[in-house]
PDB file of N, CA, C, O and CB in Angstrom:
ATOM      1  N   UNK A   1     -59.618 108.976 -85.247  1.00  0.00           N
ATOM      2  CA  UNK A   1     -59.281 107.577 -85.234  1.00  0.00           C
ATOM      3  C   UNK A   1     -58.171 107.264 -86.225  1.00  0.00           C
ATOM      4  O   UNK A   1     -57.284 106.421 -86.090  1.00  0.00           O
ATOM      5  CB  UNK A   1     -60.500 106.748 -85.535  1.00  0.00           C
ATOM      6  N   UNK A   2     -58.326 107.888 -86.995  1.00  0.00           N
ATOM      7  CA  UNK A   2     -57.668 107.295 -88.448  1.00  0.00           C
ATOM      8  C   UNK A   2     -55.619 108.089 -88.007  1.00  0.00           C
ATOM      9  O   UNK A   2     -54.541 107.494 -88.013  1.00  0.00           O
ATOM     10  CB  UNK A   2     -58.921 108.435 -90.526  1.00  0.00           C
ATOM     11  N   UNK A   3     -55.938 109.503 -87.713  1.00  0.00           N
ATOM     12  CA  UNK A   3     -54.861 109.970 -87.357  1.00  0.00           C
ATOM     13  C   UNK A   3     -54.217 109.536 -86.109  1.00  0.00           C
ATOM     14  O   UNK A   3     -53.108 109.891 -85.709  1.00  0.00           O
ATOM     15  CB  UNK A   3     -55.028 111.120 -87.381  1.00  0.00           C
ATOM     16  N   UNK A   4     -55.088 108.677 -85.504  1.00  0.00           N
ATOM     17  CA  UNK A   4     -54.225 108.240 -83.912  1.00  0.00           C
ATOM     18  C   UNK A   4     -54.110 107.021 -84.242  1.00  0.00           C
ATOM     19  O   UNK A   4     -53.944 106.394 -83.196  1.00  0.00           O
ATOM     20  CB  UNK A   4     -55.010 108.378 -82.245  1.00  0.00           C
ATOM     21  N   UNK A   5     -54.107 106.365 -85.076  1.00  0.00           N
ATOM     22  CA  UNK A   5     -53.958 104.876 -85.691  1.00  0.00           C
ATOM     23  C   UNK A   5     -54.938 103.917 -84.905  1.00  0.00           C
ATOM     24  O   UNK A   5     -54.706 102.716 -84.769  1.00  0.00           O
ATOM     25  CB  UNK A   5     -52.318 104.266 -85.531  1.00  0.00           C
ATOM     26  N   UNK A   6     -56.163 104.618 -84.351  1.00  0.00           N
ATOM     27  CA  UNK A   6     -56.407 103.857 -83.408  1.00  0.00           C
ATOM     28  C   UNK A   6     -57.897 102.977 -84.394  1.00  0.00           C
ATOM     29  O   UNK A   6     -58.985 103.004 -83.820  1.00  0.00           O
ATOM     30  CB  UNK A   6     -56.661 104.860 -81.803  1.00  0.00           C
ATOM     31  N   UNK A   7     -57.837 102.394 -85.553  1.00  0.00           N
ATOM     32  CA  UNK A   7     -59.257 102.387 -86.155  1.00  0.00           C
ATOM     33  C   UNK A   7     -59.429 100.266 -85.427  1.00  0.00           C
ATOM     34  O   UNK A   7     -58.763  99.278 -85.116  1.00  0.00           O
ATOM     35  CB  UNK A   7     -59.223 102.868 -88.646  1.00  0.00           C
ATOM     36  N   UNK A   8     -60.967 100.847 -85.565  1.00  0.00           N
ATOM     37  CA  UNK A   8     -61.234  99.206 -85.380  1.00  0.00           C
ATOM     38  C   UNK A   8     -62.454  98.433 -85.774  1.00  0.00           C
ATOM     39  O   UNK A   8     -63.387  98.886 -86.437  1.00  0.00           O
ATOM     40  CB  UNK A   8     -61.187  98.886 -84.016  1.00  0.00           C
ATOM     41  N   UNK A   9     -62.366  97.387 -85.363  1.00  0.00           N
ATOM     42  CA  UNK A   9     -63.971  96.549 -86.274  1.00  0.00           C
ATOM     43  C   UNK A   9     -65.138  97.913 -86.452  1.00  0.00           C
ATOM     44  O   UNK A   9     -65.408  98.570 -85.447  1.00  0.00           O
ATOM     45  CB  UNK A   9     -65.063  94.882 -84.850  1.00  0.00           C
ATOM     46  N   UNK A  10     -65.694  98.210 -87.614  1.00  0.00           N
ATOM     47  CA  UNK A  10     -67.123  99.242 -87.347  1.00  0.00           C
ATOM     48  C   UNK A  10     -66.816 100.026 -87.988  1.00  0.00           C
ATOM     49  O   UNK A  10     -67.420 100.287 -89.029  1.00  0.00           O
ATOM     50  CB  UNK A  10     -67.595  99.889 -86.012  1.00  0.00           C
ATOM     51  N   UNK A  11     -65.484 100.841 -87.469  1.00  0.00           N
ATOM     52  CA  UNK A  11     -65.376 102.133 -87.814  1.00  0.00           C
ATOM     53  C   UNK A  11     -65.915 102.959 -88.930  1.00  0.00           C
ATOM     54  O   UNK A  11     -66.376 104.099 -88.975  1.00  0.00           O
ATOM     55  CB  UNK A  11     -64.349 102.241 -87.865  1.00  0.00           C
ATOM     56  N   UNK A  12     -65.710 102.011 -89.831  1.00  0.00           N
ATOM     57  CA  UNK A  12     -65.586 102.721 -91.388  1.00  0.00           C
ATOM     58  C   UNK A  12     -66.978 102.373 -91.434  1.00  0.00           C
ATOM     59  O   UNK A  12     -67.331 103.104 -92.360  1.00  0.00           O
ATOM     60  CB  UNK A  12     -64.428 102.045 -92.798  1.00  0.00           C
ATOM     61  N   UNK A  13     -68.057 101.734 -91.058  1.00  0.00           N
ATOM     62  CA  UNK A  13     -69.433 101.194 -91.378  1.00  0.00           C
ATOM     63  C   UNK A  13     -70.033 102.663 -90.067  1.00  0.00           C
ATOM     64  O   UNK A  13     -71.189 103.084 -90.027  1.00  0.00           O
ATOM     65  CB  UNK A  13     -69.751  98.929 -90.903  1.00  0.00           C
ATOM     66  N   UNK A  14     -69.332 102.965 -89.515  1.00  0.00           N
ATOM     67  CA  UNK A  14     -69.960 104.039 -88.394  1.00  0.00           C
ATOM     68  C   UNK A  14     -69.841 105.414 -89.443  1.00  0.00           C
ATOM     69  O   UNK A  14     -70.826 106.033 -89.845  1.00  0.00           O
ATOM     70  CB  UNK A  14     -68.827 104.212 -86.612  1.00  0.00           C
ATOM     71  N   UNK A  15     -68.265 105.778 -89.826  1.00  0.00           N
ATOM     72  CA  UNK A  15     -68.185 106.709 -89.993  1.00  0.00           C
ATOM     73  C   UNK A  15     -68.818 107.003 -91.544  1.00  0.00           C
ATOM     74  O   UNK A  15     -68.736 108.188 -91.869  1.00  0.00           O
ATOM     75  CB  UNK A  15     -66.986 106.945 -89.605  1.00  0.00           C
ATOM     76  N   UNK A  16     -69.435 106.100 -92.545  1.00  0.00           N
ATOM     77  CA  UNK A  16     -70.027 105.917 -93.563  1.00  0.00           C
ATOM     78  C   UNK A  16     -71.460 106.539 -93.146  1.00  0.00           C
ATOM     79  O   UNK A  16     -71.924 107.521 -93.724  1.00  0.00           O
ATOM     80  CB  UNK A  16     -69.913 104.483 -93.999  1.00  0.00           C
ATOM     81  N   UNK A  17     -72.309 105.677 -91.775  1.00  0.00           N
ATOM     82  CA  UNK A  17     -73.294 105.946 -91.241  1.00  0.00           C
ATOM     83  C   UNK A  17     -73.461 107.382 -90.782  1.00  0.00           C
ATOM     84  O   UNK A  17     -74.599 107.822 -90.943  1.00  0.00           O
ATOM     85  CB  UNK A  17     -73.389 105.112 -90.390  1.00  0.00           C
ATOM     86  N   UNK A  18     -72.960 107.847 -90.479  1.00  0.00           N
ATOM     87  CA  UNK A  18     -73.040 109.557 -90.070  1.00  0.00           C
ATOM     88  C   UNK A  18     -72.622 110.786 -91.131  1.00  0.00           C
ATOM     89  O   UNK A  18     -73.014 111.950 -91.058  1.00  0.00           O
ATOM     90  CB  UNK A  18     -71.963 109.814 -88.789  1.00  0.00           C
ATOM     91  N   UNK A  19     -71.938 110.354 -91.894  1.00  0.00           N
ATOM     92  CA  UNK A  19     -72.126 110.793 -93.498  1.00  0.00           C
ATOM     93  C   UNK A  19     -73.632 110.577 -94.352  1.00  0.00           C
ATOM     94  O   UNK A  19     -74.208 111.580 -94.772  1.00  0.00           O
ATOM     95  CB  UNK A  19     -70.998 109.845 -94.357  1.00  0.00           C
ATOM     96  N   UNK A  20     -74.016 109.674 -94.497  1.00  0.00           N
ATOM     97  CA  UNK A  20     -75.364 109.342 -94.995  1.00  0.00           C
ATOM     98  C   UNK A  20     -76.245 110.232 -94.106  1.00  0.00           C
ATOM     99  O   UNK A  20     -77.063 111.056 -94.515  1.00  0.00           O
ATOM    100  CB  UNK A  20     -75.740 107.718 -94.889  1.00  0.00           C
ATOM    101  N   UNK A  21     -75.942 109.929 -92.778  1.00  0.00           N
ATOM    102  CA  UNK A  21     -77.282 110.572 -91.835  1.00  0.00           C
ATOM    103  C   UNK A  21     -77.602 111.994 -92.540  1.00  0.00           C
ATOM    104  O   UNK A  21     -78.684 112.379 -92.983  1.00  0.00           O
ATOM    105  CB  UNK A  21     -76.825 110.895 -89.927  1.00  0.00           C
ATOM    106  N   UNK A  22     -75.780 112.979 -92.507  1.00  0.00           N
ATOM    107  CA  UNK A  22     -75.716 114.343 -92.223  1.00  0.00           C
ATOM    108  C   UNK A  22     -75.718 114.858 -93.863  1.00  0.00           C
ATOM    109  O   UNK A  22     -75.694 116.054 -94.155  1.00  0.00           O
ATOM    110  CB  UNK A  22     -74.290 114.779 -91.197  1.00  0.00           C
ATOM    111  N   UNK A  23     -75.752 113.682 -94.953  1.00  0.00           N
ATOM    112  CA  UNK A  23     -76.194 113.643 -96.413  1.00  0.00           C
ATOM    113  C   UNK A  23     -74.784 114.552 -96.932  1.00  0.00           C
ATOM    114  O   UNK A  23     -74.776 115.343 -97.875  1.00  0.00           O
ATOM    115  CB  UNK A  23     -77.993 114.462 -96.760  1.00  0.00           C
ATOM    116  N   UNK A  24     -73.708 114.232 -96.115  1.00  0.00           N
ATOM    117  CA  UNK A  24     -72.449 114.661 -96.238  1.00  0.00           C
ATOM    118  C   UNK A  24     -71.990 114.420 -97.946  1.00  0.00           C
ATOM    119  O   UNK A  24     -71.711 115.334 -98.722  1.00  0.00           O
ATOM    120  CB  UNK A  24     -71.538 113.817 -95.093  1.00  0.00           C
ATOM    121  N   UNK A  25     -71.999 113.334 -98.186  1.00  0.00           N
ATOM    122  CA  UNK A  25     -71.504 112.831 -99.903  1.00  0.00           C
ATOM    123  C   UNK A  25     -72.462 113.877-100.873  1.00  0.00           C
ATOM    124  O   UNK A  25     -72.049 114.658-101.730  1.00  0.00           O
ATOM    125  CB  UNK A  25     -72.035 110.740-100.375  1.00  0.00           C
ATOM    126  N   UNK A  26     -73.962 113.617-100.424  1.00  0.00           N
ATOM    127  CA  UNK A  26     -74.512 114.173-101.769  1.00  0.00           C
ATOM    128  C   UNK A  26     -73.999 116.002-101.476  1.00  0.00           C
ATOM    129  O   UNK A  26     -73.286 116.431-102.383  1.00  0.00           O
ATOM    130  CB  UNK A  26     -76.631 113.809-101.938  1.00  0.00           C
ATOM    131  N   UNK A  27     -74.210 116.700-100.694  1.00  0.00           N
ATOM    132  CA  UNK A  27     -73.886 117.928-100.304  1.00  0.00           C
ATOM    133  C   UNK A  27     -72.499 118.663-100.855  1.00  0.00           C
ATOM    134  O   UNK A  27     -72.476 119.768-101.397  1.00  0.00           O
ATOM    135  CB  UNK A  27     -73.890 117.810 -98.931  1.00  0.00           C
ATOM    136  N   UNK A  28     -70.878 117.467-100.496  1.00  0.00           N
ATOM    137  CA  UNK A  28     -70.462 117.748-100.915  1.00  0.00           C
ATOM    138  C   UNK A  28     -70.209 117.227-102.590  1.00  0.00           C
ATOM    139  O   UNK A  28     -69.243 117.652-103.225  1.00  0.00           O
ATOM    140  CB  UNK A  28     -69.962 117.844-100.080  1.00  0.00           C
ATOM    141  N   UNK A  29     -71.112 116.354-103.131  1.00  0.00           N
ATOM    142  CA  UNK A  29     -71.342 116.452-104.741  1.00  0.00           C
ATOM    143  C   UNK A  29     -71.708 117.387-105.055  1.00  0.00           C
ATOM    144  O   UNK A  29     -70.982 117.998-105.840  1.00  0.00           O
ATOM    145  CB  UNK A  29     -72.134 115.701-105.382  1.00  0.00           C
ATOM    146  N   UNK A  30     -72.886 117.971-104.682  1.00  0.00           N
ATOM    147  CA  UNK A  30     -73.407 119.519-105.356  1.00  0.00           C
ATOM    148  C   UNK A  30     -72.215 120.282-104.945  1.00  0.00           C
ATOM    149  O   UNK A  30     -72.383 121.269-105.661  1.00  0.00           O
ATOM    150  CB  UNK A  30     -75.018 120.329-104.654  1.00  0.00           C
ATOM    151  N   UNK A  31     -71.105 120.523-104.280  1.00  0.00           N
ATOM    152  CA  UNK A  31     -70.834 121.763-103.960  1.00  0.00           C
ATOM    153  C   UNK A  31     -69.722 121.287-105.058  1.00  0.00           C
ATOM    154  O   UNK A  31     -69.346 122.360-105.532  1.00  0.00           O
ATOM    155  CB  UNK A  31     -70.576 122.344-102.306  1.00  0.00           C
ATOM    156  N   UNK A  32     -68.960 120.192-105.746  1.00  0.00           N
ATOM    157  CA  UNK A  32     -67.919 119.954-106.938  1.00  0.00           C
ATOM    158  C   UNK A  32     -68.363 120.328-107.816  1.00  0.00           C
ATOM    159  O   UNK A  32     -67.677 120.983-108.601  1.00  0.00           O
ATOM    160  CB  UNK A  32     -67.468 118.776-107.307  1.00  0.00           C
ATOM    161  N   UNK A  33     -69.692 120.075-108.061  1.00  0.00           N
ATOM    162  CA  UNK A  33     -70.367 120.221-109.104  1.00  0.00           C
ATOM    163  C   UNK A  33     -70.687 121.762-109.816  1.00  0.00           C
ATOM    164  O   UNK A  33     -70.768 122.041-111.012  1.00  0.00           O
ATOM    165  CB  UNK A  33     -71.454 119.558-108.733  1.00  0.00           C
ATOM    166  N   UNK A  34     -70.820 122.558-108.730  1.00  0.00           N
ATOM    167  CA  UNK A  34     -71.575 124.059-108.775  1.00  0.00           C
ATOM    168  C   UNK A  34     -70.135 124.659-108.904  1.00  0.00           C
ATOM    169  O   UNK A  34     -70.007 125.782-109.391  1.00  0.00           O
ATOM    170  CB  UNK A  34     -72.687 124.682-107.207  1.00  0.00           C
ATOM    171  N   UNK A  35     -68.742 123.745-108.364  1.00  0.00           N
ATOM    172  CA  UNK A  35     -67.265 125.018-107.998  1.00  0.00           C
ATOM    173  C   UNK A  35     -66.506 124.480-109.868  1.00  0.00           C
ATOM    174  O   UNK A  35     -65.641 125.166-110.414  1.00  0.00           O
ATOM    175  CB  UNK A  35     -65.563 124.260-105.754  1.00  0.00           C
ATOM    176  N   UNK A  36     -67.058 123.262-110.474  1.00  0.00           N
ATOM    177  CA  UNK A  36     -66.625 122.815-112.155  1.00  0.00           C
ATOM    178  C   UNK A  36     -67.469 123.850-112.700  1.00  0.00           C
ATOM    179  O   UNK A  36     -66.807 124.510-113.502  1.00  0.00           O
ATOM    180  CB  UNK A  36     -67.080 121.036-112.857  1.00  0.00           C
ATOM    181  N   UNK A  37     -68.688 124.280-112.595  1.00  0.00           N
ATOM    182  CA  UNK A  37     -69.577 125.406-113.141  1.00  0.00           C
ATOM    183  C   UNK A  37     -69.021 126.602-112.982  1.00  0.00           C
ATOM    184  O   UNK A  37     -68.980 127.242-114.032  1.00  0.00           O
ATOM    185  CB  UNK A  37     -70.866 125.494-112.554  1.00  0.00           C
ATOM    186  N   UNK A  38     -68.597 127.114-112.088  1.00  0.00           N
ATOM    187  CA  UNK A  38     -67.896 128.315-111.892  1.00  0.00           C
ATOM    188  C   UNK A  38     -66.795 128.016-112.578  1.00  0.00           C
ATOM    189  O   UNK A  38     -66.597 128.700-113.583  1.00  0.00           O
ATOM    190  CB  UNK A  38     -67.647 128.752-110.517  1.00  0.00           C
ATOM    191  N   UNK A  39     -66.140 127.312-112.356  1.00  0.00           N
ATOM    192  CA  UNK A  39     -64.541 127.047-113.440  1.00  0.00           C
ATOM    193  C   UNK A  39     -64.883 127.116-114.812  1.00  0.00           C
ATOM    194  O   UNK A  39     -64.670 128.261-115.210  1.00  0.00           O
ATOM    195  CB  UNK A  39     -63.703 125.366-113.326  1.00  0.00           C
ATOM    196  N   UNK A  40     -65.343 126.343-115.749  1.00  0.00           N
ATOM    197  CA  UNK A  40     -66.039 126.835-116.410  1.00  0.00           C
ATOM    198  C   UNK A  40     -66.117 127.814-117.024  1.00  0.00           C
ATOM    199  O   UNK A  40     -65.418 128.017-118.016  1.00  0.00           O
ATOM    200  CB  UNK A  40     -66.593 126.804-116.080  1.00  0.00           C
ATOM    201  N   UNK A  41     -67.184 128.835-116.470  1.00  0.00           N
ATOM    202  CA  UNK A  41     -67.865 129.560-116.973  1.00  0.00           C
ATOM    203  C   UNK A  41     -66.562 130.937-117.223  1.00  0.00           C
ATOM    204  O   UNK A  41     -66.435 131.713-118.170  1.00  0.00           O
ATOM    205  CB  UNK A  41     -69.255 129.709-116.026  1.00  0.00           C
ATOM    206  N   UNK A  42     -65.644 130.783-115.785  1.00  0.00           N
ATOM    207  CA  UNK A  42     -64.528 131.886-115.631  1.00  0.00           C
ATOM    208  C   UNK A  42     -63.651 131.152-117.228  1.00  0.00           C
ATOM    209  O   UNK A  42     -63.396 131.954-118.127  1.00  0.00           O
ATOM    210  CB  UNK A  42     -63.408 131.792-113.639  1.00  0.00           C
ATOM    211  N   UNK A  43     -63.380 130.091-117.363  1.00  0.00           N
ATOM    212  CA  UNK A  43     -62.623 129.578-118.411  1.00  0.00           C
ATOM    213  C   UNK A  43     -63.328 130.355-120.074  1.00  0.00           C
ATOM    214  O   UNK A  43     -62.837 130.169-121.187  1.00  0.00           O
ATOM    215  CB  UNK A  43     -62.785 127.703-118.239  1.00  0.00           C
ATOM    216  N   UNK A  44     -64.014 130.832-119.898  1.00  0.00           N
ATOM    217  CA  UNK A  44     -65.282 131.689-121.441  1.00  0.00           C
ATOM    218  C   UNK A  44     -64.252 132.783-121.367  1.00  0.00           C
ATOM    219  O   UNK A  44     -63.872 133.222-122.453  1.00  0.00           O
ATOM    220  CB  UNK A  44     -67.580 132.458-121.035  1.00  0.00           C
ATOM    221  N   UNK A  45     -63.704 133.327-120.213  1.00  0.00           N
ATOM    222  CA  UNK A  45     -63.573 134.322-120.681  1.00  0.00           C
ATOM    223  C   UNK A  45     -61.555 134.482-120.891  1.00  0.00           C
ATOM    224  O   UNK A  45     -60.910 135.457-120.507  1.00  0.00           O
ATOM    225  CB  UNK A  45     -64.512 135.335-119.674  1.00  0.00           C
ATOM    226  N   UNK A  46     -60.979 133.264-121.568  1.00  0.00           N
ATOM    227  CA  UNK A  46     -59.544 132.899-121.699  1.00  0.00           C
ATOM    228  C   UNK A  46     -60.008 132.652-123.621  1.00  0.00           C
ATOM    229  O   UNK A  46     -60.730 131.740-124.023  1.00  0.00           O
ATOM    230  CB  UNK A  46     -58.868 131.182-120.430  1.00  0.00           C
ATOM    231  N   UNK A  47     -59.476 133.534-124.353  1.00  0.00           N
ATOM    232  CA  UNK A  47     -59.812 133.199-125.429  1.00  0.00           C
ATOM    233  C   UNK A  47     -59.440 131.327-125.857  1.00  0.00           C
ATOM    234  O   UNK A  47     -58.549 130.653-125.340  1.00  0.00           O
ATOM    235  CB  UNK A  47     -59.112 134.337-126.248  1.00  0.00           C
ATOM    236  N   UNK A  48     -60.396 130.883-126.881  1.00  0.00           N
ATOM    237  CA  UNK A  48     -60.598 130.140-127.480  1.00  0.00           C
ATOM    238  C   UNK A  48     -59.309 129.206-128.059  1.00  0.00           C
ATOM    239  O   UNK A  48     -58.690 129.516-129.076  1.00  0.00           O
ATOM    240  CB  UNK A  48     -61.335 130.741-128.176  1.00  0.00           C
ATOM    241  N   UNK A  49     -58.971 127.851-127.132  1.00  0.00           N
ATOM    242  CA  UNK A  49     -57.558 127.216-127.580  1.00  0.00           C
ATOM    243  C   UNK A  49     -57.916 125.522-127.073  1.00  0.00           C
ATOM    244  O   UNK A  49     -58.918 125.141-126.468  1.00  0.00           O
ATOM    245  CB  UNK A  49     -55.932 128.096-126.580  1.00  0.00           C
ATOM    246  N   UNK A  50     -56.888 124.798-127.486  1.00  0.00           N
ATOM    247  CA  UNK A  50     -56.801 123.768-126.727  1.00  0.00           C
ATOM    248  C   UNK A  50     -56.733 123.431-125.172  1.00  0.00           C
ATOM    249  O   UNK A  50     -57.060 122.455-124.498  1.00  0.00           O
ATOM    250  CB  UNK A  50     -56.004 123.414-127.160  1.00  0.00           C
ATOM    251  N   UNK A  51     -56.239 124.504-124.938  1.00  0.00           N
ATOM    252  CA  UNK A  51     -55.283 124.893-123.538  1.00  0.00           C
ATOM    253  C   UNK A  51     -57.738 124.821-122.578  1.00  0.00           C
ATOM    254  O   UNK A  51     -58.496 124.064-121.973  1.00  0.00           O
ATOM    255  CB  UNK A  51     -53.689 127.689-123.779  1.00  0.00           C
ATOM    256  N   UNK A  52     -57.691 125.974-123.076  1.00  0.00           N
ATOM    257  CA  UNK A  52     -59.033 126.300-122.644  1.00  0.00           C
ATOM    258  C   UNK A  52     -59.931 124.893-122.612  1.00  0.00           C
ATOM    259  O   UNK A  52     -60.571 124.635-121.593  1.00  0.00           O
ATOM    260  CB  UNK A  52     -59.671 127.447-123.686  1.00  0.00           C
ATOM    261  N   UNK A  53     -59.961 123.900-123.875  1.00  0.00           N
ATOM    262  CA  UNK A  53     -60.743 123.163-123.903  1.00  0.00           C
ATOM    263  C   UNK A  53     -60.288 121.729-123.081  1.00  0.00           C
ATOM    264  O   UNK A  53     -60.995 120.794-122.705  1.00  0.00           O
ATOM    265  CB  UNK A  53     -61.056 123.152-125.213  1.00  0.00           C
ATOM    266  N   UNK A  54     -59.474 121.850-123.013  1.00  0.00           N
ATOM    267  CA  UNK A  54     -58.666 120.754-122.209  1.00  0.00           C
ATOM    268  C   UNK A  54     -58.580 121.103-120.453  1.00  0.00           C
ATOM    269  O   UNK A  54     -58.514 120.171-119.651  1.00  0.00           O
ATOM    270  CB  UNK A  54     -56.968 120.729-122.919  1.00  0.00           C
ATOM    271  N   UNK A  55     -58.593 122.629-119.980  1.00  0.00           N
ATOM    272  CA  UNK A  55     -59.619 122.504-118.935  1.00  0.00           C
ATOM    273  C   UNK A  55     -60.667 122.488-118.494  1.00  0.00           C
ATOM    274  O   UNK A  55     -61.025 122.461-117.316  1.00  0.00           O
ATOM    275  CB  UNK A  55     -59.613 122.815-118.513  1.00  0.00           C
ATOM    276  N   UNK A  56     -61.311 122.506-119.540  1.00  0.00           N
ATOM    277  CA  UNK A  56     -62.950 122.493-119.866  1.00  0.00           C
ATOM    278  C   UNK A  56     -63.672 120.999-119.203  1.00  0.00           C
ATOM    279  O   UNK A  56     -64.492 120.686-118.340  1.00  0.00           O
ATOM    280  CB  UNK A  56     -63.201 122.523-121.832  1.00  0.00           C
ATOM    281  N   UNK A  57     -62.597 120.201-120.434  1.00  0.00           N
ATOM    282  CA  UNK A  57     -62.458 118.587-119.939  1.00  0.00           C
ATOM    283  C   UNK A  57     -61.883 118.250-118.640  1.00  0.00           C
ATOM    284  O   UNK A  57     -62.308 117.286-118.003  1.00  0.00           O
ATOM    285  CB  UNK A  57     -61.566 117.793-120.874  1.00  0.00           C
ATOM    286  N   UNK A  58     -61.573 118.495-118.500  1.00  0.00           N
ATOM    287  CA  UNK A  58     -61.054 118.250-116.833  1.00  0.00           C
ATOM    288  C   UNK A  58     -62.065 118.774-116.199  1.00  0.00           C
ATOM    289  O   UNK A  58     -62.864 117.910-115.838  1.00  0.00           O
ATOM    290  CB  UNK A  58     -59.612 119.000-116.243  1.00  0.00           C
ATOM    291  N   UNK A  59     -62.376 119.918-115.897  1.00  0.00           N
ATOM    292  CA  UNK A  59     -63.522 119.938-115.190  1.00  0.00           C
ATOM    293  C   UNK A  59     -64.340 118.963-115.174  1.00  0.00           C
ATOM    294  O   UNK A  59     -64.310 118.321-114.124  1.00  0.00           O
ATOM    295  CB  UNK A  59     -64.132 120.804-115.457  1.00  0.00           C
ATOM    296  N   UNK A  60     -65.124 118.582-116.017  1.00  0.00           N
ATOM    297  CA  UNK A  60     -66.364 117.693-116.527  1.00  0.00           C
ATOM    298  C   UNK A  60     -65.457 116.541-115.841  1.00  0.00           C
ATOM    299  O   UNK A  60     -65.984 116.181-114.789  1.00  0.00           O
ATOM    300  CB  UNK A  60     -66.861 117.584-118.489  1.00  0.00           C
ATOM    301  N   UNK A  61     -64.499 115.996-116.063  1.00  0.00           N
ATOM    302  CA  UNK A  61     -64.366 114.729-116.003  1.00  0.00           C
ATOM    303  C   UNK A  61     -63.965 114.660-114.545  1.00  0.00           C
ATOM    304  O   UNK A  61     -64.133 113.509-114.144  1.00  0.00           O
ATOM    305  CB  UNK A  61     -63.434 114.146-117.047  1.00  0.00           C
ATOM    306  N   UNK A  62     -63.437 115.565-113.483  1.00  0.00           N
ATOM    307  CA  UNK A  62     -63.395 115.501-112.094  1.00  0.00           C
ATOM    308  C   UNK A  62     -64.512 114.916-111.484  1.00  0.00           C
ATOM    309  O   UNK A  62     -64.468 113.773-111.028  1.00  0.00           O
ATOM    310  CB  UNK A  62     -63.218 116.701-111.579  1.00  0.00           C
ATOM    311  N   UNK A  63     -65.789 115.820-111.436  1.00  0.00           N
ATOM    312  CA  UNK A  63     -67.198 115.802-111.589  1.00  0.00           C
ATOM    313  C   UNK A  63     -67.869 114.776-112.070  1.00  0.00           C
ATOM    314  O   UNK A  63     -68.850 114.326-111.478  1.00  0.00           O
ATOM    315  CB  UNK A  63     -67.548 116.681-112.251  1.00  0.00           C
ATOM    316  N   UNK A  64     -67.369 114.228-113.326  1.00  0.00           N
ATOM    317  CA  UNK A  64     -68.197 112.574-113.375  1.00  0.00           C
ATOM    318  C   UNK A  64     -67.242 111.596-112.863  1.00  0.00           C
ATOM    319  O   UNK A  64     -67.447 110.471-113.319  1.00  0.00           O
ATOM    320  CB  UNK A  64     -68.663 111.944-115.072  1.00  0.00           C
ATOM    321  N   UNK A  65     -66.591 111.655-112.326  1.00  0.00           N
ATOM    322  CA  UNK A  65     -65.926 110.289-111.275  1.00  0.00           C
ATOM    323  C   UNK A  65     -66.761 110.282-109.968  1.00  0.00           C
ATOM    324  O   UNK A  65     -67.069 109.239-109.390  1.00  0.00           O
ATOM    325  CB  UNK A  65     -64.061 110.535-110.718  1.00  0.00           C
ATOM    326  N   UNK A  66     -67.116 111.573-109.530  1.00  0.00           N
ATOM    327  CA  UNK A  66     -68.468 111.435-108.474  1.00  0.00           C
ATOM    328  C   UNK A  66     -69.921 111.339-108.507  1.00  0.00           C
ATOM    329  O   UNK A  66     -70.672 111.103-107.561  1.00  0.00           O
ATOM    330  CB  UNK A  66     -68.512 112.328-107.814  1.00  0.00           C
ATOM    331  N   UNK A  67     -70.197 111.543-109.657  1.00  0.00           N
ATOM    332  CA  UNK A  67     -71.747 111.052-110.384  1.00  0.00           C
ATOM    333  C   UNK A  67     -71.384 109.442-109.834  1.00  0.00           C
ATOM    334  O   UNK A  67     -72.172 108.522-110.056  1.00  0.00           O
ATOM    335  CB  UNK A  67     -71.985 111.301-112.652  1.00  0.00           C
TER     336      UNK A  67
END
């Protein structure tokens, strides 16, 4: 819809509705959540800097804009 310009009254209240059904949002929250954990954890092994801790923070803070 959105790519054929064709959207209309509903749409976005439909396509919200079948996200909720298929628990699409929370699903893909856990999966940001678990891929900042892996980032992370690979970031332990970049010795110890700003550089490191400042993607540290970014991670975390991607991740709480979707909390």
């Amino acid at each position: 819809m959105i790519e054929k310009g064709d959207q209309r009254d509903g749409d976005l209240e439909q396509a919200m509705a079948l996200l909720t059904r298929h628990n699409a949002m929370e699903d893909s929250r856990q999966a940001a959540l678990t891929w900042a954990e892996t980032a992370k954890a690979a970031l332990q092994a970049v010795p110890a800097s700003d550089l490191r801790d400042m993607l540290t923070d970014l991670a975390d803070y991607v991740v709480a804009r979707i909390n």
